[in-house]
C-alpha positions in Angstrom: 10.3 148.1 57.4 11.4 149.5 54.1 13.1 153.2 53.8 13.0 154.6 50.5 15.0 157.5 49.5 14.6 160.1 46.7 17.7 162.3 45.4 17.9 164.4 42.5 15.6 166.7 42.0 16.1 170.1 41.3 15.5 173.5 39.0 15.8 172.6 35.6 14.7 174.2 32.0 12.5 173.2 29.8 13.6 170.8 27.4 16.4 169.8 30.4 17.0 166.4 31.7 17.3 165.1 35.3 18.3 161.8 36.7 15.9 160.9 39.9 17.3 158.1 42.0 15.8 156.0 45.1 17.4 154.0 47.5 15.8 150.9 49.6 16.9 150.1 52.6 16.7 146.2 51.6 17.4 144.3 48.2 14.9 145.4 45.7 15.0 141.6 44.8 12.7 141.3 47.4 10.4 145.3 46.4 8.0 144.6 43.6 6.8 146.4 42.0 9.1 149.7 42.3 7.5 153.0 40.7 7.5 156.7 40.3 4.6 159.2 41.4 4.2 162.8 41.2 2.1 165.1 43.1 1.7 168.9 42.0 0.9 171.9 44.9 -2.7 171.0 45.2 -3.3 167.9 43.2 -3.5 164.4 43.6 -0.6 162.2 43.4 -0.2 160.6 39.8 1.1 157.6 38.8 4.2 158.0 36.4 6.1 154.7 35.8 6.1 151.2 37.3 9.2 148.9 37.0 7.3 145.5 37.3 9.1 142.1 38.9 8.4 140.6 35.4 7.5 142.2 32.1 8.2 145.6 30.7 8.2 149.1 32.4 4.9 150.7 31.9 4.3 154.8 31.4 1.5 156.9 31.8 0.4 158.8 28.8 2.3 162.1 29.8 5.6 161.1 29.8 6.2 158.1 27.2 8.7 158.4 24.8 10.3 160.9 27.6 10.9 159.0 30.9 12.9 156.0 31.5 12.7 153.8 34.8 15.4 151.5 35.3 17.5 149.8 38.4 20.5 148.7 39.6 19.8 145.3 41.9 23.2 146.1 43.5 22.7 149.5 44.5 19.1 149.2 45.8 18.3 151.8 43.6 15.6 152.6 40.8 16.2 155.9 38.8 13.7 157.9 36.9 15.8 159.4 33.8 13.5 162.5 32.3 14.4 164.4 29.7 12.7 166.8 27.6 11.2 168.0 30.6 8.1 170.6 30.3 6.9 172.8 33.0 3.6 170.6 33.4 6.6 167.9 34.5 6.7 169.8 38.1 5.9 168.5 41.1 7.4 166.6 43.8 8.5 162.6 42.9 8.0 159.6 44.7 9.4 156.6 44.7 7.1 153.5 45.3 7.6 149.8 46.5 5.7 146.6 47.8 7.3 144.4 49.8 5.5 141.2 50.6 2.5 142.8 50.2 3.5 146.3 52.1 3.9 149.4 50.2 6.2 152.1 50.6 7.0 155.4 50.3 9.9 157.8 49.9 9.5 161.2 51.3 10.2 163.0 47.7 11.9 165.2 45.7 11.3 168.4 44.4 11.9 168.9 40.8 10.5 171.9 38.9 10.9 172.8 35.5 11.3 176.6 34.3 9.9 177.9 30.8 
């Protein structure tokens, strides 16, 4: 009985920056691992970050050195920071969470990413 929300998506330019945030219903003390996904009109979803309960944030290969995950225990909330955005980087994001051994999804954001 987790809710995840996304905010912050929207129409940005290439080489622009946007700050994607998700909301959990409950303490993420108790969501591990929280992560990002992207899914692009007529694709598969992607994996694009994982903030782990221990050890370091992991990327995939398309957006290190980019895109930041990070949370705030107090808020609920894990944010996606992306900056220099391309227009590869559109799609709609996800936010992510298992919670004792139950994962969960956000309903997503749109952001796209104009040349």
């Amino acid at each position: 009985q987790v809710q995840l929300m996304e905010s912050g998506g929207g129409l940005v330019q290439a080489g622009g920056s946007l700050r994607l945030s998700c909301v959990a219903s409950e303490s993420i003390f108790s969501i591990s691992p929280l992560g990002w996904y992207h899914q692009a009109p007529g694709s598969q979803r992607e994996w694009v970050a994982t903030f782990p309960r221990i050890g370091t944030t992991n990327y995939a290969d398309s957006v290190k050195g980019r895109f930041t995950i990070s949370r705030d225990n107090a808020k609920n909330t894990v944010y996606l920071q992306m900056n220099s955005l391309k227009p590869e980087d559109t799609a709609v994001y996800y936010c992510n969470g298992v919670r004792y051994g139950r994962e969960y999804w956000g309903q997503g954001t749109q952001v796209t990413v104009s040349s």
